[in-house]
N, C-alpha and C positions, 0 to 999 in steps of 0.2 A: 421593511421588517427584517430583524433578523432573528436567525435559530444557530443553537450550538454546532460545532463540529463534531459529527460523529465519531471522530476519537480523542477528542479532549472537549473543555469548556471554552475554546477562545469563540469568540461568534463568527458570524459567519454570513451573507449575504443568504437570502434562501434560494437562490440558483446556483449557491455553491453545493458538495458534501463535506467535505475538507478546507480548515483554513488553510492561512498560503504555507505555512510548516507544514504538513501532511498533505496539501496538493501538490506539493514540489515532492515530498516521498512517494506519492502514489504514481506521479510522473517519472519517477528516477526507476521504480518498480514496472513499469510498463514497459521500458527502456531498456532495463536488463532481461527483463521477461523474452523477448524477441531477438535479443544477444546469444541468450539461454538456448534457444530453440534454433537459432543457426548454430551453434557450436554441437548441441546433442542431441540436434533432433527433434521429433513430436514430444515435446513435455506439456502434462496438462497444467492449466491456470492452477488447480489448486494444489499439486504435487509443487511444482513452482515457489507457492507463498508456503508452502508446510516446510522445504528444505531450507529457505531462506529464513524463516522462523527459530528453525533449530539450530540455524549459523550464530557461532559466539560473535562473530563479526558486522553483523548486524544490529544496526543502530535503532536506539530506542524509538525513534518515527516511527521507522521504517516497519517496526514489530509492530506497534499498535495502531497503524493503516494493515497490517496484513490479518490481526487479530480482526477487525469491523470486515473484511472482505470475507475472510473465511468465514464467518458468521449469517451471511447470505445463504 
């Protein structure tokens, strides 16, 4: 059985959350996330996805894997 991707319609195994376009962003995001925090320090997860957010440099994935996270 499958269910959608929590930030778009493509489907999706149901032991995924993300298909593989926005698993590979949530993975790129988790990766900088820990880059982030050795360069400046304790930054929280959500301070993290709000500045990356408001980066023009950020790719449409990448916003709306961080739009479904911040929504937790």
């Amino acid at each position: 059985m499958q269910k959608d991707c929590c930030a778009c319609s493509r489907k999706v195994p149901t032991t995924k959350k993300y298909c593989s376009y926005h698993s590979q962003a949530f993975d790129d995001i988790k990766e900088h996330y820990m880059k982030w925090v050795h360069a400046y320090g304790l930054v929280s997860w959500n301070d993290f996805l709000n500045r990356l957010l408001n980066m023009n440099e950020t790719g449409s994935w990448i916003k709306e894997v961080i739009s479904v996270e911040l929504k937790k």
